[in-house]
C-alpha positions in Angstrom: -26.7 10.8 -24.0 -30.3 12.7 -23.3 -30.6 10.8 -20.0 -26.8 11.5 -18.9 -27.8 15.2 -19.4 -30.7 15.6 -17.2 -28.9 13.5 -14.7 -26.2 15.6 -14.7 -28.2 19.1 -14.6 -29.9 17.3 -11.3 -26.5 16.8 -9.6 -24.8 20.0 -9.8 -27.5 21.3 -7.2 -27.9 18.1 -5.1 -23.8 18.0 -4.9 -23.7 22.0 -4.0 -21.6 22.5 -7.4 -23.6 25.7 -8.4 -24.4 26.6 -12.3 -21.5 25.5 -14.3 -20.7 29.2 -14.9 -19.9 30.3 -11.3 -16.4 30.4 -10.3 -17.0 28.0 -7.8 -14.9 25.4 -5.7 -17.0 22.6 -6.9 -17.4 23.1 -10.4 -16.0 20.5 -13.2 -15.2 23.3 -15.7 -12.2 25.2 -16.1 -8.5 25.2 -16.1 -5.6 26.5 -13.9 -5.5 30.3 -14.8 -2.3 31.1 -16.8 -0.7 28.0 -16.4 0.7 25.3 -19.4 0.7 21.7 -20.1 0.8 19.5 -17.6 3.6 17.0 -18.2 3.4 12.5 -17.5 5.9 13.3 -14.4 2.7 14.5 -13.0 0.3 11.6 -13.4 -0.1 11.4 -9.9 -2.6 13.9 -10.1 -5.8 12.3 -11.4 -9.5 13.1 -12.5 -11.6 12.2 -10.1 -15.4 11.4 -11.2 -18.9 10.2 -8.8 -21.3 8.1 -10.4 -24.3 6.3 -8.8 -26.1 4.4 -11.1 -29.6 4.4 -9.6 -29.5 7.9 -8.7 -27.9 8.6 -11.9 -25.4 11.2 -9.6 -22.4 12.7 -11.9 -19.8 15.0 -10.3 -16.4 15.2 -10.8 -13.1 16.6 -9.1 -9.4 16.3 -9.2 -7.1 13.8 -6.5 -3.4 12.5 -6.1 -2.8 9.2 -5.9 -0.5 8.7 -2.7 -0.1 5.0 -3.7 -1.8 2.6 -5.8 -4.6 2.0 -3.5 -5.2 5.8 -2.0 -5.9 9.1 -3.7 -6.0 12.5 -1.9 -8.9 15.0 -2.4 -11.5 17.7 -1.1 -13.9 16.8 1.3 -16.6 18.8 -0.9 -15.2 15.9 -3.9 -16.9 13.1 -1.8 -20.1 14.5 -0.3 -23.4 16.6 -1.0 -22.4 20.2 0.6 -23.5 23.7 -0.1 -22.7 25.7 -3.3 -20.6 28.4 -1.0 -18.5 28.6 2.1 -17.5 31.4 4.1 -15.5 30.6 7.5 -13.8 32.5 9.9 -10.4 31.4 11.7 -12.0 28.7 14.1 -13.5 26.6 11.7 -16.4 28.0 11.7 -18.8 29.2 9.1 -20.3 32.2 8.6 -22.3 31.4 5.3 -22.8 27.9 3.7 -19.8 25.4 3.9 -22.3 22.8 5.6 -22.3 18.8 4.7 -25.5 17.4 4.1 -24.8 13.4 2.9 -21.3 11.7 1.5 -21.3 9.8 -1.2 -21.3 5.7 -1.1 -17.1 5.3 -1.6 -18.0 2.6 -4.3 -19.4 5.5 -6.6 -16.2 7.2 -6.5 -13.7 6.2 -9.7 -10.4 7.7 -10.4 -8.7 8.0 -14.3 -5.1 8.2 -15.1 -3.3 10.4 -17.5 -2.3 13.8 -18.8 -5.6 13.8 -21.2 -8.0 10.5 -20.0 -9.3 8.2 -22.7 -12.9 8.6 -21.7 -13.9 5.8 -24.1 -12.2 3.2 -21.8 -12.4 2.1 -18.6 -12.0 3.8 -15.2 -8.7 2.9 -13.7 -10.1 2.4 -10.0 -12.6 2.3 -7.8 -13.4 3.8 -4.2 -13.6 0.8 -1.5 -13.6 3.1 1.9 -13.8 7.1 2.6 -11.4 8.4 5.2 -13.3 11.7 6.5 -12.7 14.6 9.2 -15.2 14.0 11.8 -16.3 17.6 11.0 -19.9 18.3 9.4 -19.1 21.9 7.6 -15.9 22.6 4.9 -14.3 25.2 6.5 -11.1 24.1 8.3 -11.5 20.6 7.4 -12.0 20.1 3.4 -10.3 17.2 2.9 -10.8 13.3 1.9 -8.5 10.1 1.7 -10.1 7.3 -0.7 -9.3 3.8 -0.8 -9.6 1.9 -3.6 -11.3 -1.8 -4.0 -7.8 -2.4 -6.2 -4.6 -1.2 -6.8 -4.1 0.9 -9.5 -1.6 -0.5 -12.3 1.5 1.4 -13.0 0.0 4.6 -11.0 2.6 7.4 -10.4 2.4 8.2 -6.9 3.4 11.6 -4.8 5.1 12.3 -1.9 3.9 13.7 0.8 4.2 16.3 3.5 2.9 15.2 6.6 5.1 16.3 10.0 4.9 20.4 9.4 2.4 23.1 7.8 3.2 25.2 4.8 5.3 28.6 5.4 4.6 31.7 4.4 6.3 33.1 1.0 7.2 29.3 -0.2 6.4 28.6 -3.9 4.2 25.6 -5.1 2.8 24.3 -7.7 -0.9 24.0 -8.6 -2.3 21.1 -11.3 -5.1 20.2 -12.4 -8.5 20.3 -15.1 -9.8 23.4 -13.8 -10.6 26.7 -16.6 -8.6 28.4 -18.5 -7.6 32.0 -18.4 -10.1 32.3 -21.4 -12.7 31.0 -19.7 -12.3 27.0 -22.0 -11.9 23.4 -20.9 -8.6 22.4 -21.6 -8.1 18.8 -23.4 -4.8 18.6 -21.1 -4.5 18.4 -16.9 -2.5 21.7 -16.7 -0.3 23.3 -14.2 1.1 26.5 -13.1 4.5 27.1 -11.2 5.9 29.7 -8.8 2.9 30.4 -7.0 3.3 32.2 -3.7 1.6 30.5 0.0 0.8 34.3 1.1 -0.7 34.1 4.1 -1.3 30.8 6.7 -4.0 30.1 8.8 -5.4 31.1 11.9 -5.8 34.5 9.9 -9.2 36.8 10.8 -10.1 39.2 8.6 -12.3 42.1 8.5 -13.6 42.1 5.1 -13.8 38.5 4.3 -13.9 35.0 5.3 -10.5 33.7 7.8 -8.3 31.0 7.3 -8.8 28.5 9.9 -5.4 26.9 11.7 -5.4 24.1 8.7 -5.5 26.2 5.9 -3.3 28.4 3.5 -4.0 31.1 0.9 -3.1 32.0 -2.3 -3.5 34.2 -5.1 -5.0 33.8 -8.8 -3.9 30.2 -9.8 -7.1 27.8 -9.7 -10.6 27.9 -10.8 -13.0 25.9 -11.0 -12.3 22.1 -11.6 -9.2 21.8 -9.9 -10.9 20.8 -6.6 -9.4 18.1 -4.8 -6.1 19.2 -6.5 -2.5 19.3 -5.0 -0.6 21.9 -3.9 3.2 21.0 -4.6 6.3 22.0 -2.6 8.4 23.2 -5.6 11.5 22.9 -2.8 10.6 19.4 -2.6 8.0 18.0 -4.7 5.4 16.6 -2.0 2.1 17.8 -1.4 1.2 20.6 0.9 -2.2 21.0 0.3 -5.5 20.4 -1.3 -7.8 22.9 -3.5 -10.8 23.7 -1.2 -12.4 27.2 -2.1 -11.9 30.9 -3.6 -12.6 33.0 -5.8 -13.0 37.2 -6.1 -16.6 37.5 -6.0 -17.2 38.3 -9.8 -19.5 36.6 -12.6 -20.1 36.7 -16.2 -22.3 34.4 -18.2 -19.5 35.5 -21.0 -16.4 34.9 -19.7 -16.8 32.0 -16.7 -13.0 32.3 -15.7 -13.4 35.9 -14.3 -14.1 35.0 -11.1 -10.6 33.2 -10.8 -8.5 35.9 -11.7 -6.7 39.4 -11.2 -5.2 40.7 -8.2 -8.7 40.4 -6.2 -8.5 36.8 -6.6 -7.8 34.8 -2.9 -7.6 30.8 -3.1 -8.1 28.5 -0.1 -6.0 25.1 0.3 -6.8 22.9 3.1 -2.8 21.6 4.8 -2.5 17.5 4.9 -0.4 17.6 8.1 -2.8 18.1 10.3 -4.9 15.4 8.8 -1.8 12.9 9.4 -3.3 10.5 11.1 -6.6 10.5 9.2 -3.9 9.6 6.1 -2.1 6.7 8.2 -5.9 4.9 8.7 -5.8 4.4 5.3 -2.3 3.1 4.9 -2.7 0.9 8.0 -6.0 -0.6 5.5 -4.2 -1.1 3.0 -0.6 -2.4 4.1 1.5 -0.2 1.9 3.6 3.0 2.9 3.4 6.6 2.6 5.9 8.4 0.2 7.5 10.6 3.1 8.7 14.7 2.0 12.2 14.0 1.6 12.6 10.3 1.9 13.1 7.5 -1.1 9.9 5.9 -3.3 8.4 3.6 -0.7 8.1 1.2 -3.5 11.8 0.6 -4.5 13.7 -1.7 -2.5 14.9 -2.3 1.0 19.0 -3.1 2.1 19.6 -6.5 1.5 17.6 -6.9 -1.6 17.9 -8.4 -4.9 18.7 -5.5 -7.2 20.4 -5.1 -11.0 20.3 -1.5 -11.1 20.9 1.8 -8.4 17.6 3.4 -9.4 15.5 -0.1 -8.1 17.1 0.6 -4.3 15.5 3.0 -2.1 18.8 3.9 -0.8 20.3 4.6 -4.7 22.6 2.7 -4.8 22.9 -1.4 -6.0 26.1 -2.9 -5.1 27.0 -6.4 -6.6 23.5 -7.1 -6.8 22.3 -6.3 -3.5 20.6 -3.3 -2.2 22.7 -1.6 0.5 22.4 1.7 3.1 25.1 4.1 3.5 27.1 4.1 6.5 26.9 5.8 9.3 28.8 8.2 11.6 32.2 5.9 12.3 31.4 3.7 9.7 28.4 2.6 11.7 26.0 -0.1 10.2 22.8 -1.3 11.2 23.4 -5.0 13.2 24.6 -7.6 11.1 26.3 -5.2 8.4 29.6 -3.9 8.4 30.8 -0.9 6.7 32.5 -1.7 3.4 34.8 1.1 3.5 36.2 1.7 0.0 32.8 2.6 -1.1 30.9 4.5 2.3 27.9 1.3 2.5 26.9 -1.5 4.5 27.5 -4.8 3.3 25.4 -7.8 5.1 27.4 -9.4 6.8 30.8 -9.6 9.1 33.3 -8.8 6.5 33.2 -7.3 3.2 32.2 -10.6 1.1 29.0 -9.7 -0.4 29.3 -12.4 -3.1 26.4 -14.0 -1.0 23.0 -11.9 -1.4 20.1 -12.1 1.4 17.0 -13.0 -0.9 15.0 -12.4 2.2 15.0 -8.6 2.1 11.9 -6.4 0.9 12.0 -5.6 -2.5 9.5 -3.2 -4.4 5.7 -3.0 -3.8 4.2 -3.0 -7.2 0.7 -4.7 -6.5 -0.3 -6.1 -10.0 -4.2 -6.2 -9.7 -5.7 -5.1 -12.3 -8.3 -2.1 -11.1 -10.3 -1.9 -14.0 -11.8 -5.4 -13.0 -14.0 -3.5 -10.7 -18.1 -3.6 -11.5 -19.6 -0.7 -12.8 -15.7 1.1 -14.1 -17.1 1.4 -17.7 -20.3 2.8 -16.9 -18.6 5.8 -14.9 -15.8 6.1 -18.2 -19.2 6.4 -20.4 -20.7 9.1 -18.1 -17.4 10.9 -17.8 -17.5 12.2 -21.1 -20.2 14.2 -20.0 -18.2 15.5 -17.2 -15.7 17.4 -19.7 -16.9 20.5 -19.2 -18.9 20.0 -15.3 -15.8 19.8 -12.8 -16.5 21.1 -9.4 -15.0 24.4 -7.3 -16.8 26.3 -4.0 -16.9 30.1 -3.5 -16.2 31.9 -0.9 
C-alpha cells in the first residue's frame, strides 16, 4: 500500500485537486452537507475513479450513468486543471480554472452501488472522452465518457436536455462528498429540496459570475461530489453537474467548513447546452438517451413481445403485445387502428390482436460483461485508497 500512497500524494497536485483538506471542487473527501442515505433508486449515480498504471495517477470523482455505455461528469473529473477557478459571466477566468492535459479515457473506471465493494472489480471502463472544445472550467465544466462495455444491470437517469434550469426550482444533490462533520461517509448520500438561486449570465461585484451555462446554489456539496447530478425533484432528470464552490474558509480541524453556512455559493455546470456534445456519444454507441419526461428508452417499442405493462415504454401490455395510446379521434400511427374499448392502437386493420408482430423493438439490455476490461481490478485495488481523496475546485 506504501507505493499507492506516494502515488496518490503526487496526483492531487498534478490533477489540480489541492490538499485533501481544502474545500475544494476536486477533492475525493467529503460528503453532501446535511444530507442522509442515499437509496439503490439512485445507483445511477456512480464513483468515478482515474488510474494510470505507469504513472501511477489516482483521482477520483462522482458521474451518472445516462445508459450502460455513457456516464456524465465534470470536466475537472477527466483532466489535469488548476486547484481553483474564478470566472466571470463570459466564460472567462479571472483566477485559475485553466486545463493543462486530459486524461487517456481508458484510465477512467466507473463502480456501482450505494457503498462499492472496493475488493472487486471495477464495473466499467472509459473507451472515448466527449469534451467542450474549451481549454479553462469556467462555463464549460463538463465531460461525457464512453465506456469500452456496457455496464450490467446499470440504473440509468433521465435527462434534461431541450431547456436550462429556472430559478427557485428544487433539486436534488448525490453523491461521496463530506459530511457536515467534516467525515467520509461509507454510504453515496443525498440531500433534497435544494433551491437553483440564481442562473447564469450573472456578474457580480464581489465574487466570481456565473457564465450563461451555469447555475448556483447554496450549502449542499463539498468536496467529493464532483462530477455529481443535480436532479429535477419535479421530474427526476438531471439538470446539472457539480463544478465548483465553496465560502472561502479553512480549518485543518474541521475540513467541511468550507462547504457550509449561509456564505456558502455552489456552481453547477447546465447539460442542455452541451446537447449535442451528449448525442456524439449516443450516436457512438447506438443506444438512446432517457429524455425529461419521456418512458425508459430501454423498455419496449408498440408492437412488441411483452408479458407485463411495466416491460412497454408506453405502460401498458395488451394481450401480449406492446401498444401506444390513441390519438386525437382515435388516431393511430399507419397500420394500427384504434381499439376503442380500451383508448390503444392495435396493429393491424381491425381489432384482432390475437396475431403479435415479433418484428417490433423490444428492450436494450446489452449483456456484456464490463468487468472483462484489462486493468478493472487494478483501479478496484487502488480505489481503496481513494476513500478518503475525492476531488472538488474552489472558487
Amino acid at each position: 500500500m506504501r507505493k499507492f500512497t506516494i502515488a496518490l500524494a503526487v496526483t492531487v497536485a498534478a490533477c489540480g485537486s489541492g490538499s485533501v483538506r481544502e474545500s475544494g471542487v476536486g477533492q475525493t473527501e467529503q460528503k453532501v452537507i446535511n444530507g442522509i442515505d442515499s437509496t439503490a433508486d439512485q445507483d445511477a449515480v456512480v464513483q468515478l475513479f482515474y488510474y494510470e498504471r505507469n504513472s501511477r495517477g489516482i483521482g477520483g470523482c462522482t458521474a451518472t450513468m445516462l445508459s450502460p455505455r455513457i456516464a456524465l461528469t465534470a470536466r475537472h473529473c477527466v483532466s489535469s486543471t488548476d486547484e481553483q477557478a474564478s470566472c466571470d459571466s463570459q466564460g472567462n477566468v479571472l483566477a485559475g480554472g485553466r486545463i493543462m492535459s486530459d486524461h487517456p479515457a481508458s484510465a477512467m473506471y466507473v463502480m456501482l452501488g450505494v457503498s462499492p465493494s472496493f475488493r472487486g472489480r471495477a464495473d466499467g471502463q472509459g473507451k472515448e472522452l466527449y469534451l467542450p472544445e474549451s481549454k479553462v472550467m469556467c462555463n464549460s465544466d463538463i465531460a461525457v465518457i464512453e465506456l469500452a462495455t456496457p455496464v450490467t444491470n446499470a440504473k440509468i437517469a433521465p435527462i434534461r436536455l431541450d431547456s436550462l434550469p429556472v430559478k427557485g426550482e428544487l433539486i436534488t444533490a448525490i453523491g461521496w462528498g463530506l459530511t457536515e462533520n467534516g467525515q467520509n461517509p461509507s454510504r453515496r448520500q443525498q440531500r433534497t429540496g435544494i433551491e437553483v438561486l440564481d442562473v447564469g449570465p450573472v456578474d457580480r461585484s464581489n465574487r466570481g459570475g456565473l457564465g450563461a451555462n451555469e447555475f448556483e446554489v447554496g450549502e449542499s456539496i463539498c468536496s467529493g461530489d464532483s462530477g455529481g447530478p443535480a436532479i429535477a425533484e419535479s421530474t427526476g432528470a438531471i439538470i446539472g453537474v457539480v463544478s465548483r464552490g465553496g465560502n472561502g474558509s479553512k480549518s485543518e480541524s474541521d475540513p467541511s467548513v468550507g462547504c457550509k453556512g449561509l456564505g456558502t455559493h455552489n456552481t453547477y455546470t447546465s447539460v442542455a447546452p452541451y446537447k449535442d456534445l451528449i448525442m456524439q456519444a449516443f450516436a457512438s454507441t447506438g443506444e438512446e438517451p432517457w429524455f425529461e419526461g419521456g418512458p425508459d428508452p430501454r423498455k419496449a417499442k408498440a408492437d412488441a413481445t411483452c408479458t407485463t405493462d411495466d416491460e412497454c415504454r408506453s405502460g401498458k401490455c395488451l394481450d401480449g403485445v406492446c401498444v401506444d395510446p390513441c390519438g386525437s379521434g382515435g388516431t393511430c400511427a399507419d397500420g394500427h387502428t384504434c381499439k376503442n374499448d380500451v383508448g390503444f392502437c392495435v396493429l393491424g386493420t381491425t381489432t384482432d390482436i390475437s396475431a403479435t408482430n415479433p418484428g417490433g423493438c423490444s428492450t436494450t439490455n446489452n449483456g456484456s460483461d464490463a468487468s472483462s476490461a484489462s486493468g478493472l481490478s487494478l483501479v478496484a485495488a487502488c480505489a481503496m485508497v481513494l476513500a478518503g481523496l475525492r476531488r472538488r475546485k474552489v472558487k
